[in-house]
N, C-alpha and C positions, 0 to 999 in steps of 0.2 A: 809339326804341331800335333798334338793329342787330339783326339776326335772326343766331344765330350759323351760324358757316361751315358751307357743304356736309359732306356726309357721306357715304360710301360703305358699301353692304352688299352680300355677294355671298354667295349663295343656290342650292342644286343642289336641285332636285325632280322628277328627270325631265327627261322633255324640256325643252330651255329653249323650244321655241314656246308649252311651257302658262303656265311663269312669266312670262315676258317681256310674256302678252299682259294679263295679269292687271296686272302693277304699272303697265303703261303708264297704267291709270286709278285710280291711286291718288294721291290730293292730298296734297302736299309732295312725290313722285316726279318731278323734274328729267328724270332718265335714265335709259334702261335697255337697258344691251348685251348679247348674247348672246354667251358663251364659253367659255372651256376653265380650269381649276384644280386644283390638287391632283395633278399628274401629274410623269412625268420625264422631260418630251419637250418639249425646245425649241421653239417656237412649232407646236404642233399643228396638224395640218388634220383636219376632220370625219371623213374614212377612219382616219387614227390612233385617232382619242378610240374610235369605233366598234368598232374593230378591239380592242377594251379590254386592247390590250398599252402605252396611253400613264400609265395608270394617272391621266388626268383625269377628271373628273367633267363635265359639261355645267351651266353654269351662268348664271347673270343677274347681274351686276352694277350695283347699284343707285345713283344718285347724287340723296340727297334731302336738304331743310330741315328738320333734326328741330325748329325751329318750329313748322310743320305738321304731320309726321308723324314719330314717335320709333320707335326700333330697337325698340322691345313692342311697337308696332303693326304695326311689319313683320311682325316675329312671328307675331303674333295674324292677319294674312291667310295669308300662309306654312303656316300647319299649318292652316288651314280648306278650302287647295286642293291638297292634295298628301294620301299616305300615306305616314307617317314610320316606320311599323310592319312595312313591306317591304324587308329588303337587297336593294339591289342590284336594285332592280324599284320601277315605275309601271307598275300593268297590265299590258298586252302587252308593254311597253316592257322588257327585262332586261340585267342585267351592270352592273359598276360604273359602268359611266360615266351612268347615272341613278341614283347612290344618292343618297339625301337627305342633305343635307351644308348645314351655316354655317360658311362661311368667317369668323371675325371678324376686325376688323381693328384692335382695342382691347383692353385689358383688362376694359372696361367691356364691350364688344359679348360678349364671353366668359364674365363674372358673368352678363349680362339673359339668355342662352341657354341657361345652364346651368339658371338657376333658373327661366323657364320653361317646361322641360322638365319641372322637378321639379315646377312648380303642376299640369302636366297629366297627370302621373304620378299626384301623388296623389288628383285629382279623379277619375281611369280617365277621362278624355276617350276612349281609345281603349283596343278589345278586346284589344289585346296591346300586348306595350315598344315604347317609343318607339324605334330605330335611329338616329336622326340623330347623325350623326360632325357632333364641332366641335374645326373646326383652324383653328391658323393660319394665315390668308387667305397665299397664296402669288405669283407671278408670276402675271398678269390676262393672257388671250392672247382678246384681241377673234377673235370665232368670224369666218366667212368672212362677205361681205356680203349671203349671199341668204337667210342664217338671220337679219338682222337684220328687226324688224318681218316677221315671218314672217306670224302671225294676219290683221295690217291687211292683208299686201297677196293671201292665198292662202285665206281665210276659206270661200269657194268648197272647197276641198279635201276629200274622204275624211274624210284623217285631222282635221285642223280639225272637221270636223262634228260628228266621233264624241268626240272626243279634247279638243282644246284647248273648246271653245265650251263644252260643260259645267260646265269649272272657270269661265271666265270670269264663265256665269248664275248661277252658286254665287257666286262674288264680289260680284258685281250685286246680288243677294239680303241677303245677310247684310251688306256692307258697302255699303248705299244711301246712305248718307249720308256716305261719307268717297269716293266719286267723282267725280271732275274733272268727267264730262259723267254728264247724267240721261237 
C-alpha cells in the first residue's frame, strides 16, 4: 500500500532556531525550513521581519508523511515546546514577529487546530488563554541560508545554550519514542 502524499505544516513559536531544531527529529518529518509568513512584505529579509514593520511572523515549515506522523502530533510537540499563552513574546524574545501562529494549509489542518486548542483549554493545560492565531497559511518566503539548520551547525552559541537546547531536552524527554535518533 502507498503511503499517502507529502504534507506540509507551517508553524510560528518564536524564534524559528527553537522550532526548526526540535522537528528536525521528529519521525515522519521530511523537512524543515526556516521563514517568513503572515506579513505584507514581498520576499522579506530578517532586518524586515525584526524590524516588526513586515507584519511576518518567523516561522518553520514543515514537510511530513502523515503515515508516520499526523498534523495532532505535530500539534501535540508544538504546544509542549513553546508558550502559546504569551502575545507577541517567547521569553526575552518580543514583538509579533514571535507570536505563536498555525498557518494551516486545509480545511482539515484548520478543524484539528481549532479543536485542539479547545481539548487544552478545557483540560487548563496552561495558566492562562491560549493566544495562538490560526490563519490561513499564506505566501512561504524561505528565511535567508544561515538561519537554515541554525541549532546543528551554531549549537556551541549563547543563545543555543540558553534558549534553543532546553526546548530540544524537553522534546527529547516527552517524545522519546517518536525521534529519528536516540
Amino acid at each position: 500500500m502507498n503511503s499517502p502524499a507529502m504534507q506540509v505544516a507551517t508553524l510560528g513559536g518564536g524564534c524559528f532556531w527553537c522550532v526548526e531544531a526540535v522537528f528536525d527529529d521528529l519521525i515522519g518529518v521530511e523537512s524543515v525550513e526556516s521563514g517568513y509568513m503572515g506579513g505584507h512584505v514581498d520576499n522579506p529579509t530578517y532586518a524586515q521581519v525584526c524590524s516588526a514593520k513586515s507584519g511576518h511572523a518567523e516561522v518553520i515549515q514543515i514537510t511530513f508523511d502523515p503515515a508516520q506522523v499526523t498534523f495532532r502530533d505535530i500539534l501535540a510537540v508544538f504546544f509542549t515546546i513553546h508558550d502559546p499563552t504569551t502575545l507577541n513574546r517567547q521569553g526575552n524574545d518580543s514583538g509579533p514577529q514571535y507570536r505563536s501562529v498555525i498557518f494551516y494549509h486545509s480545511d482539515a489542518q484548520k478543524r484539528e487546530a481549532e479543536t485542539f486548542i479547545g481539548e487544552l483549554t478545557a483540560k487548563k493545560e496552561f495558566p492562562r488563554p491560549i493566544v495562538t492565531e490560526i490563519s490561513a497559511a499564506t505566501k512561504f518566503w524561505i528565511a535567508e541560508n544561515y538561519h537554515q539548520e541554525y541549532f546543528a551547525h551554531h549549537g556551541h552559541e549563547p543563545y543555543c545554550q540558553m534558549v534553543v537546547a532546553p526546548k530540544v531536552a524537553k522534546f527529547r524527554k516527552v517524545f522519546a519514542d517518536r525521534r529519528k535518533s536516540k
